[in-house]
N, C-alpha and C positions, 0 to 999 in steps of 0.2 A: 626400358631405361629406369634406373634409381630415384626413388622419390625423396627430394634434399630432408635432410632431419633438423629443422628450422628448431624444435627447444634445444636437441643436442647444441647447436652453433650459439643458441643464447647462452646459453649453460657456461660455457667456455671463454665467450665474451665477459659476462658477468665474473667470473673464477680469475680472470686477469685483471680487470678491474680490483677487484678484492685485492689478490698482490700487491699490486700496484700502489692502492693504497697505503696497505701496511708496511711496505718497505718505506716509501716518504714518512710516518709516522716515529716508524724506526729512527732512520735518516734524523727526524727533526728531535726525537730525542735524546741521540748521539749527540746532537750539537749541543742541545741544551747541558748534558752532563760537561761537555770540553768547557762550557762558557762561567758554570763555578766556579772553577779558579783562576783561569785568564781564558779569555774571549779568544780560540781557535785561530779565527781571520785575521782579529786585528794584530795578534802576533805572527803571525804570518806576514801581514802588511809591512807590519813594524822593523822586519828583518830584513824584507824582501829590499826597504826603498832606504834604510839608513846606508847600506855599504853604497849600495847606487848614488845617493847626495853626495859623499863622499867622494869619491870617485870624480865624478861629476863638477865637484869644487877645484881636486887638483889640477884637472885634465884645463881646467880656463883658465 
């Protein structure tokens, strides 16, 4: 029988970790560029719950 290659499996563990990392680093500073000239979310928010109030005023 094959004897397990325990640094290979670190290696790999660690190498996705690393990813992992840098794609949320990416990630957070994509948001930070959107959030120069309007905050991403809260336009997002802002869109998302104005039609909805409305709505919501006439419908009562």
């Amino acid at each position: 029988m094959a004897k397990p290659n325990y640094s290979f499996e670190k290696r790999q563990r660690e190498l996705a970790k690393k990813k992992k990392k840098e794609e949320k680093v990416k990630e957070k500073a994509g948001r930070k560029i959107g959030a120069d000239g309007e905050p991403e979310a809260a336009a997002d928010d802002a869109e998302g719950t104005a039609p909805a109030a409305g709505a919501g005023q006439t419908a009562a």
